[in-house]
C-alpha positions, 0 to 999 in steps of 0.5 A, spaced: 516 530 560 512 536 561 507 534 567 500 533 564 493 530 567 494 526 562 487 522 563 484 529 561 484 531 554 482 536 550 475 536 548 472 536 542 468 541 541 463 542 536 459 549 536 452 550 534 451 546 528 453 551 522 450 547 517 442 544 516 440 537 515 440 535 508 434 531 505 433 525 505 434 521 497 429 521 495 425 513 494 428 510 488 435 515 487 441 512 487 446 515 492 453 516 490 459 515 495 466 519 495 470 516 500 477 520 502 482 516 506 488 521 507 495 518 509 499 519 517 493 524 518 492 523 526 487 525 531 490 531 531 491 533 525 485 536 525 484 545 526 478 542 531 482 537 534 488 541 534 485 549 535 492 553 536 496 550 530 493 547 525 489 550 520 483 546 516 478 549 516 475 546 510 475 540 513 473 542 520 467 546 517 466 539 513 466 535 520 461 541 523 457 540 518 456 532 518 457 528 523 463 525 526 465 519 529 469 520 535 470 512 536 472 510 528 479 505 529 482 504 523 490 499 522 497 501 524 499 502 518 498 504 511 497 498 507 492 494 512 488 500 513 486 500 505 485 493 505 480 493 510 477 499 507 477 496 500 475 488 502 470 490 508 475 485 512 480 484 516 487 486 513 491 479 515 484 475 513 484 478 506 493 477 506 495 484 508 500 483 514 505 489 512 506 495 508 512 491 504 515 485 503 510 481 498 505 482 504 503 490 501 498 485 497 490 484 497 489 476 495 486 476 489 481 471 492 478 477 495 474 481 491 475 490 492 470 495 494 471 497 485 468 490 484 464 489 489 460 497 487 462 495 479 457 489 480 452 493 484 451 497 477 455 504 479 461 507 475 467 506 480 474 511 480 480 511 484 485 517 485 491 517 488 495 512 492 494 504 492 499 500 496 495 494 495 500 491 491 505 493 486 504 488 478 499 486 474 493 483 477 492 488 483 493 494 480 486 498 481 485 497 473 485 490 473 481 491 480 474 492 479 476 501 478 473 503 472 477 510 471 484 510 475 490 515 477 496 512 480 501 517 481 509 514 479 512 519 485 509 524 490 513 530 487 512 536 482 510 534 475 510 526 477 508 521 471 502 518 472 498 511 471 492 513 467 489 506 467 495 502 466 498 508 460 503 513 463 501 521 462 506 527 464 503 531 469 505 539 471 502 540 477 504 537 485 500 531 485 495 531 490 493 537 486 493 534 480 489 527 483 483 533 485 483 535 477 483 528 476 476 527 481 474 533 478 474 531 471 470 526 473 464 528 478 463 533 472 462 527 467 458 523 471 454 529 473 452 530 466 451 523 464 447 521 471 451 515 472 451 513 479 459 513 482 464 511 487 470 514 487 476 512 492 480 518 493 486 517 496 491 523 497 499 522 498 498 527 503 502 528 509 505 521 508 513 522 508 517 522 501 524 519 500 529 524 497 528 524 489 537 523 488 541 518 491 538 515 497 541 517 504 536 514 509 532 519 510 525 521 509 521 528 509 515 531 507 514 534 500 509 540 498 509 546 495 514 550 499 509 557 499 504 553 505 511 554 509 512 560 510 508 562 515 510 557 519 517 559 519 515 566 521 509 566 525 512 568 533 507 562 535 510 557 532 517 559 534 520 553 537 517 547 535 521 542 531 521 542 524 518 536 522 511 538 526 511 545 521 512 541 516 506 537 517 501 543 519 503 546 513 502 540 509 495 540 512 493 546 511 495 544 504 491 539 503 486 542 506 486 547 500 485 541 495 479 538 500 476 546 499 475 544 491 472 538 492 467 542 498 465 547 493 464 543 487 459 540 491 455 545 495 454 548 487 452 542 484 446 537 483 450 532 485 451 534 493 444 533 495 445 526 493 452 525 494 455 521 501 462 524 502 467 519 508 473 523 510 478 519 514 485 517 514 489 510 515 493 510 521 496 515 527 501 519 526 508 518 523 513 522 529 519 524 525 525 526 528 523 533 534 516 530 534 516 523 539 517 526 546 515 531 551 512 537 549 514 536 542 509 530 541 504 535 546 504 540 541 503 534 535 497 531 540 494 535 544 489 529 545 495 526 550 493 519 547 500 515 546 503 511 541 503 513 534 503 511 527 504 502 528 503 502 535 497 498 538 495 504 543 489 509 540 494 514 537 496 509 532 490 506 531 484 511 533 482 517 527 476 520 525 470 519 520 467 524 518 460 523 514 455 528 510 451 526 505 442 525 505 439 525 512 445 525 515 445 529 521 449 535 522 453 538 527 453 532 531 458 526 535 456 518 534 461 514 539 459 508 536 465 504 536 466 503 528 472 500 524 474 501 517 472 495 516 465 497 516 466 502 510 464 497 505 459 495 507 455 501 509 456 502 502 453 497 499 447 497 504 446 505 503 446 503 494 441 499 497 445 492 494 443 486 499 446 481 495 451 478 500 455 476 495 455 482 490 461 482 487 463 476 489 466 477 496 467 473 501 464 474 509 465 482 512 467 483 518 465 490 518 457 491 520 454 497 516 452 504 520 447 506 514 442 506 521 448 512 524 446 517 517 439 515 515 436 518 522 430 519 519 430 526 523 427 532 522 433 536 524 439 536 529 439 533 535 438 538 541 444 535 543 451 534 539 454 528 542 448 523 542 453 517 544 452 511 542 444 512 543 442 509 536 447 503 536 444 496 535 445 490 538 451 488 533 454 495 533 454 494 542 456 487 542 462 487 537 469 486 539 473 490 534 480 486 533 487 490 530 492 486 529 500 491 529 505 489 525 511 487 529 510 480 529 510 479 522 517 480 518 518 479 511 523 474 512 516 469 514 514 464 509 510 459 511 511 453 510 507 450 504 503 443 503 502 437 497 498 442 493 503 448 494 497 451 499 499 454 506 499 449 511 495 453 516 497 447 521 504 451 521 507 453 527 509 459 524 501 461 525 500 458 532 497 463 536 501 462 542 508 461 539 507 463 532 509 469 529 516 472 526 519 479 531 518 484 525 526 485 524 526 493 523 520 494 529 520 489 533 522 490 539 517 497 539 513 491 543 515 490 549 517 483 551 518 481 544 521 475 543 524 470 538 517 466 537 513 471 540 505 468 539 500 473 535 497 475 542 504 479 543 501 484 537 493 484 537 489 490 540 481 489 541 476 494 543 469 492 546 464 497 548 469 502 552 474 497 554 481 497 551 485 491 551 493 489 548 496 483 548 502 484 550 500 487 557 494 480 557 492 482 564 490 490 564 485 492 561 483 500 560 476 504 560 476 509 555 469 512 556 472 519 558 479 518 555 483 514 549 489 513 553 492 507 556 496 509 562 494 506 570 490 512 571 484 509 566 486 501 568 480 498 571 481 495 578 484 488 580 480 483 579 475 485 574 480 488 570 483 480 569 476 478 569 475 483 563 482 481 560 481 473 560 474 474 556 478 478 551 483 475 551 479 468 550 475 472 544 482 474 541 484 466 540 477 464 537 478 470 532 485 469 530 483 461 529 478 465 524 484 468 520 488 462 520 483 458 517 480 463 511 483 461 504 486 468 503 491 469 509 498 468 509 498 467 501 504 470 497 501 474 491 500 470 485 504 473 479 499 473 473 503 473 465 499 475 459 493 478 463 488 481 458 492 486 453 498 487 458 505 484 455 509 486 463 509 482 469 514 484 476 515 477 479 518 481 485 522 477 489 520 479 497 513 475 494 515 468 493 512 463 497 517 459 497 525 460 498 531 455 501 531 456 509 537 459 511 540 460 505 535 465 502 532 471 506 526 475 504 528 483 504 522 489 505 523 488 497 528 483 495 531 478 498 539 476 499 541 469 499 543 463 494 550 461 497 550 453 494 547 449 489 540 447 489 539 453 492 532 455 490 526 460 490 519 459 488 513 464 486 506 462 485 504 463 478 499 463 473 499 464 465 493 467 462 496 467 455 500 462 451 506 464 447 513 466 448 516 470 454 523 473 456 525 474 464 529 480 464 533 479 472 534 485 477 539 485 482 545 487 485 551 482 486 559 481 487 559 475 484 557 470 478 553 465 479 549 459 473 541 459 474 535 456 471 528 459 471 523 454 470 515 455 469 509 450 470 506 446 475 511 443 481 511 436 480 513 437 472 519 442 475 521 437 480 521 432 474 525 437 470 519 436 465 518 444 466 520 449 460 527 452 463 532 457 461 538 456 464 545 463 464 550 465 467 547 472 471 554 476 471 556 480 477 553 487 477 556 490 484 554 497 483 548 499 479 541 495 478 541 494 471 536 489 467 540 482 465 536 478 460 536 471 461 532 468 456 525 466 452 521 460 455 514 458 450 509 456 455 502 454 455 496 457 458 496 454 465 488 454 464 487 458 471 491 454 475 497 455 480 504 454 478 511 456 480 515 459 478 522 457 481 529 460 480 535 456 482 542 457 483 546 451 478 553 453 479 555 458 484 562 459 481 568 461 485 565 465 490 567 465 498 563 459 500 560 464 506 558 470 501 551 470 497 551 471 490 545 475 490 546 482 495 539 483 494 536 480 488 529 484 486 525 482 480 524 477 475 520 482 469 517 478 465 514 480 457 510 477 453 513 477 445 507 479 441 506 477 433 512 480 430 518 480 435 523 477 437 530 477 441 534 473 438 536 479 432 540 485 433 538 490 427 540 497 425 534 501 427 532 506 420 534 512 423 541 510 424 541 510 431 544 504 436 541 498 435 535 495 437 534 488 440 528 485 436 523 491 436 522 498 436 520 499 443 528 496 445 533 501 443 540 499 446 542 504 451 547 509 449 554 506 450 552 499 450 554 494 445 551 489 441 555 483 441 559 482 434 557 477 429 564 472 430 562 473 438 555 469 436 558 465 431 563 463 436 558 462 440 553 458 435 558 454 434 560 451 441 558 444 444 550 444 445 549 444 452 553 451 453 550 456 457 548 463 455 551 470 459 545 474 461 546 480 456 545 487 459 537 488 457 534 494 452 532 501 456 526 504 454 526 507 447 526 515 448 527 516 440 521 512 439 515 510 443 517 513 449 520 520 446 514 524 448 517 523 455 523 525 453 520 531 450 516 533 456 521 532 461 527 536 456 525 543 461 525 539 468 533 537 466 536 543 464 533 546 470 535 541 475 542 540 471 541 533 469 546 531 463 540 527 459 533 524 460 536 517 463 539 519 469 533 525 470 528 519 470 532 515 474 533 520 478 526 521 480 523 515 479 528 510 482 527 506 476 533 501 474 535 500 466 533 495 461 526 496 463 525 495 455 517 498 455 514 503 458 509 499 462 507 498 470 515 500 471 519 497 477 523 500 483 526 498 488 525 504 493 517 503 491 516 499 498 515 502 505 521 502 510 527 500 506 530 505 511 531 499 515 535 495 510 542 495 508 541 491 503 535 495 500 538 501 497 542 500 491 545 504 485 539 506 480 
């Protein structure tokens, strides 16, 4: 590696303020809030922070212009760190352990920075990306946002989810999300309600190739913004995936620029507070990781990256402008993205400590770091951690990383199906499952690791990591863990025991809040919605050693009473038909029971039973059957599917290779499965209803076949039988007809294999609504299992 002063980075310099201070609001005004959190946008990635390669000067005039946070610590990875921000608490408290595997989800105990700001009285709005749970019941409509835009995929011309209802869109993106914020700033400027709207870009996190899946990602934007990188001589001999990163930047900085001058022309800029963050370090991609390549990524030297515990995975920056804030200035204050909320809440003027209906933050409010009182900017722009209170100096701020933690832990549950917290699997000293795609970043990694092995903590200037239990750092003048910022023996050890001590207390507090380590609840008839993915990776329960969760499935079921089970709850009587996804080599019989544990256990449950056939090359949706539940009046069940017969399979081959989904519709008046009719229009047949059109080429079974069938012993077990795809003819052809230019220009042969394509979704999905895929989870890149044939 190229010889560096390594405890010496590159300062952050700020020149003479280029904006003034904006008035305080008024008394009795209502703030509104825009809070950014961009996505793998590190330290560095900033023109400020990274002067020679980067281009953002929308955001560094923003950052000139407000105040930055130079102390600011979010979480190592995507889906904590909007937990965090979204619940004002500490992601694993609130459920939230990974970026996948069923521990993406916020709890539905927790309540959302959308309910909490709904209850204090404002309009609230979400644009962009969620990875806060992927069903019905913790989409961000369901949540508390009032007005929502959820793009389907990151690329040109994606579907988005406007409030659960899919529109085509014709433009990137994250240009599209910011006509969307747009749209709506401007609404609420003419109607005066106050707001909080979270905008949320997918830039610059990686994209997965749009076609068959080959275990890459990359970065995807207009391709315009890379132009220049490729022929400016300064940028000669940098690795590929660093300039696609700047160019991305500068990209997304153009859309931030669209945002900034709408407000600086509108009203609502002088009572408007705008947070500007990111969620984790930055992902190094293949060229980036080492020597002067990661130099020229991060001038800061700060090591790790992205899902490491050093500051170069969890230390960002905030960047803050709105009424009386300070401008031109840096707060060393130490903060975390646990405090955004509450700030939030306490600058709406909202004390009501459980407003929304929250549980305990863990974050503090900085309202005394913005609402100066000052008169002007301070004769110094680096004010330090001078206004900090007590609470602020006193704090210790913890993180927890992912590598002790896997998608295969499923703690063990007790007699009313709640997690036991007395497990040894959530024991601080030998607790915890080595993460099986990264564990081995930690050193000393082992088999029953411990949680202090994967818990980093910032007190005042001190830096400790749990993995190296006796070193403690001073990053009063730098944000590098390396011998030359240690504190000196025996102080350091005196410091680190004290941490590590505090550390112990505060995972004892996350063991014991009722959110953590729970597995999502699956929700069937919630409000007007008809569809529900029980996704496999988020069962609470599964046969030991004969099931293994995967980052979005699970691989398993090799023996009779094999079984897997997930918390459920029905929100709405009636009848429901499970349409299974998953791929397999061999046929096995199964039954699919729904109600309380005791009546399944006693066979007492309503249960389907079939034979799921082998589907060896694609997913495509098999229906099992109907069940007729009641409502479940607001308590918990399970849902249990278990194996019956495994047939003749090899005794050491699984059925499932990776089994990914039970869909769950609910029929409403009118519907049903058990009638094949001739559509009018003479086209294939449809099974039941005109949203579930057999797909071309596929065959309803004959009339002698269901004779036959009919007439044999009472106890026959059904086949599963392919399940309808969505309807282009019908209630989807919209779609077909807005995507007709797309196929012919990409040399699809027909609409199916281009949404297929695109948005990775299997067939026999029957409706348009909250749609599945296997490729929407993180880091399936680690799995053989994980990326099948769409």
């Amino acid at each position: 590696m190229a010889a560096r002063n390594a405890c010496q980075p590159a300062a952050v310099k700020l020149s003479t303020p280029q904006g003034v201070l904006k008035p305080a609001l008024q008394s009795g005004d209502k703030p509104n809030f825009i809070v950014i959190l961009s996505d793998d946008q590190g330290w560095d990635d900033i023109g400020l922070h990274n002067p020679r390669y980067v281009n953002t000067p929308n955001l560094d005039r923003f950052i000139r212009n407000g105040t930055l946070f130079d102390n600011f610590y979010v979480t190592p990875q995507c889906a904590q760190s909007r937990a965090a921000l979204l619940t004002g608490r500490y992601p694993p408290r609130a459920g939230t352990m990974l970026v996948h595997g069923g521990w993406d989800y916020i709890n539905s105990g927790e309540a959302t920075a959308g309910e909490v700001m709904s209850a204090a009285g404002y309009h609230t709005a979400h644009y962009g990306k969620w990875h806060n749970g992927r069903t019905l019941g913790y989409e961000p409509w369901t949540v508390g946002f009032q007005d929502s835009w959820f793009p389907s995929s990151e690329f040109e011309d994606a579907l988005m989810s406007h409030n659960g209802a899919y529109v085509q869109t014709k433009k990137w993106v994250d240009d599209q999300l910011m006509d969307q914020v747009l749209s709506f700033l401007d609404r609420r400027q003419t109607d005066g309600k106050p707001f909080f709207t979270y905008y949320a870009p997918h830039a610059i996190h990686t994209s997965r190739t749009g076609g068959p899946f080959k275990g890459k990602v990359y970065r995807s934007y207009p391709k315009e913004w890379r132009d220049k990188y490729d022929s400016d001589p300064k940028y000669a001999g940098i690795a590929s995936a660093t300039k696609d990163a700047w160019a991305m930047l500068e990209w997304l900085d153009g859309i931030y620029g669209r945002l900034f001058s709408f407000l600086e022309s509108s009203p609502l800029g002088k009572n408007t507070y705008v947070m500007i963050m990111s969620d984790n370090g930055p992902q190094l991609l293949f060229g980036e990781k080492d020597g002067l390549n990661k130099m020229r990524r991060m001038p800061s030297n700060m090591e790790g990256a992205k899902s490491l515990p050093y500051d170069g995975g969890i230390r960002n920056f905030l960047a803050v402008q709105g009424p009386g804030v300070q401008a031109g200035v840096v707060d060393s204050t130490l903060l975390g993205l646990v405090d955004i909320l509450p700030t939030v809440a306490d600058l709406a003027g909202d004390t009501d400590a459980a407003v929304g209906g929250h549980l305990p933050w863990d974050g503090l409010s900085f309202k005394n770091l913005l609402a100066t009182d000052s008169s002007g900017p301070e004769p110094s722009a680096l004010r330090g951690s001078n206004l900090s209170n007590k609470k602020q100096q006193d704090r210790i701020l913890f993180t927890l990383v992912p590598h002790c933690w896997d998608a295969d832990a499923v703690p063990e549950l007790d007699e009313n199906r709640e997690v036991n917290r007395s497990q040894l699997m959530l024991d601080y000293d030998r607790g915890g499952v080595p993460h099986s795609g990264y564990g081995d970043q930690i050193p000393g990694m082992k088999l029953h690791p411990g949680f202090q092995m994967c818990i980093a903590a910032r007190y005042r200037d001190y830096k400790w990591m749990g993995f190296q239990p006796d070193k403690v750092y001073d990053l009063s003048s730098s944000h590098i863990e390396l011998p030359c910022t240690e504190l000196p023996q025996p102080y350091s050890s005196h410091v680190a025991k004290a941490i590590a001590a505090a550390a112990r207390a505060w995972w004892q507090t996350v063991v014991s809040s009722p959110s953590s380590f729970t597995k999502p609840t699956y929700y069937l008839g919630m409000g007007n919605w008809t569809m529900t993915n029980m996704l496999a990776d988020g069962a609470h329960e599964r046969t030991p050693g004969a099931i293994r969760l995967l980052v979005n499935g699970a691989k398993g079921f090799y023996k009779q009473g094999d079984k897997m089970c997930f918390g459920v709850k029905v929100e709405s009587p009636g009848t429901y038909y499970a349409v299974m996804f998953y791929t397999s080599k061999y046929n096995g019989l199964f039954k699919l029971s729904i109600g309380p544990h005791a009546d399944i256990k006693a066979g007492k449950a309503p249960t389907i039973k079939a034979q799921l056939p082998p589907m060896p090359a694609t997913v495509q949706g098999q229906i099992m059957g109907n069940l007729t539940l009641p409502s479940s009046n607001g308590k918990k069940w399970d849902a249990c599917l278990e194996l019956i017969n495994p047939g003749a399979k090899p005794q050491a081959e699984p059925v499932f290779s990776n089994f990914y989904n039970i869909r769950m519709r609910r029929l409403v008046a009118g519907e049903t499965l058990d009638v094949l009719q001739q559509p009018s229009d003479g086209g294939d047949y449809l099974l039941g209803d005109a949203n579930m059109r057999l797909v071309k080429g596929q065959q309803p079974p004959s009339k002698a076949a269901a004779a036959a069938a009919a007439a044999a012993a009472a106890n026959a077990v059904p086949v599963a039988v392919p399940a309808p795809s969505i309807d282009l003819q019908g209630h989807a052809s919209w779609l077909a007809k807005g995507v007709q230019a797309e196929m012919l220009q990409d040399g699809y042969h027909n609409v199916t294999s281009l949404l297929r394509n695109k948005y990775r979704w299997p067939q026999g999905q029957g409706k348009l609504e909250s749609m599945f895929s296997p490729y929407d989870a993180e880091d399936i890149e680690f799995c053989t299992e994980c990326k099948p044939a769409v």
